[in-house]
N, C-alpha and C positions, 0 to 999 in steps of 0.2 A: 383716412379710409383706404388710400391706397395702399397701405403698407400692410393691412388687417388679413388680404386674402397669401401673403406669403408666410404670415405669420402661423395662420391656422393648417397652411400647407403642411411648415415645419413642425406643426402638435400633429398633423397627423401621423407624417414621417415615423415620430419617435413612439406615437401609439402601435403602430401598426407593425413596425422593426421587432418590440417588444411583447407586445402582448396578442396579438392576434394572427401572426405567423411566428411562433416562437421559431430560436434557431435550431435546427436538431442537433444533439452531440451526440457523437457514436457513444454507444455503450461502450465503458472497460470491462473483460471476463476476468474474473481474478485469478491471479496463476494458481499452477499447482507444478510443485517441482523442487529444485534446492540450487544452492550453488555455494563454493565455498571462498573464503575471504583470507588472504595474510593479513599479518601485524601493520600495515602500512595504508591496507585498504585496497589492493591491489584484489580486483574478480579473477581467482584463477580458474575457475571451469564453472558450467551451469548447464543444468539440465530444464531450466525454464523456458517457457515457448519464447520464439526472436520478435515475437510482437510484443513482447512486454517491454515497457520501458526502461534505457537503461539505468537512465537516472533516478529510477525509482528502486532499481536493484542495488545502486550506489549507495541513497538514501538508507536503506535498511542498513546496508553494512556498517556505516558511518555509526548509527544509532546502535545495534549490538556491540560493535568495539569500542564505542565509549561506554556502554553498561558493565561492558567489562573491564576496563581500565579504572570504572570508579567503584569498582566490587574490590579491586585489588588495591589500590589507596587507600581504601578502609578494611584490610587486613579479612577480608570474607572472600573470598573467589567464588566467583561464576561457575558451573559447571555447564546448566541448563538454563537458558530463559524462554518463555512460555508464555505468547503475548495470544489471547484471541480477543478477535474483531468479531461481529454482526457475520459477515460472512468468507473470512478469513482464520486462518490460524496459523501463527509463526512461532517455530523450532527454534532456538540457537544453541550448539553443542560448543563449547568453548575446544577449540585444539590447539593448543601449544601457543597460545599469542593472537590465533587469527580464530575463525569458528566455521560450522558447516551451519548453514542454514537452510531449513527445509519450511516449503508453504503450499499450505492446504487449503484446499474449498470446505469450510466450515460443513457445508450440505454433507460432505461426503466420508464425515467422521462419523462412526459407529455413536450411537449414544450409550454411555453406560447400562450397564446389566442393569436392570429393576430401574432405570428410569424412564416414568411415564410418557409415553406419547402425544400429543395433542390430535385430537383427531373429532 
């Protein structure tokens, strides 16, 4: 019996940690902007805001230069790739080995001529 009221201490702990002060995480705003990439992976200039992560800018370049390196293995090149997300959208322009990549706020793309709005 004595051991019952530390026990139910540590159930409460772990309720309460979890579920009834949840932790807040800030929001991410998703960029908007571009930057471009060498053959190597090297960021050589960016016009994205300094709060965005860099590792996340790494990340993408990483993943368009292997799109493009296995477009060119299989004898197709790259010119364009054209990924969109929920509330993203990413450009990548193949230049010479490396690429320019430009990223949008999904919201803030025109919707096509004659396509319906939801409203």
């Amino acid at each position: 019996m004595g051991n019952s009221g530390a026990q139910c201490s540590r159930t409460m702990g772990f309720v309460t940690q979890f579920f009834i002060k949840p932790r807040k995480t800030e929001l991410v705003e998703f960029p908007k902007g571009s930057f471009t990439v060498d053959g190597r992976g090297k960021i050589l200039t960016s016009t994205l805001p300094r709060k965005f992560v860099t590792q996340h800018v790494q990340a993408i370049a990483t993943a368009v230069l292997a799109a493009q390196k296995a477009a060119r293995q299989n004898h197709s090149p790259l010119n364009e790739l054209v990924v969109c997300f929920a509330g993203l959208k990413l450009v990548a322009r193949d230049m010479r080995g490396g690429a320019i990549v430009f990223l949008e706020r999904q919201s803030e793309i025109a919707p096509p001529p004659g396509a319906a709005r939801a409203g």
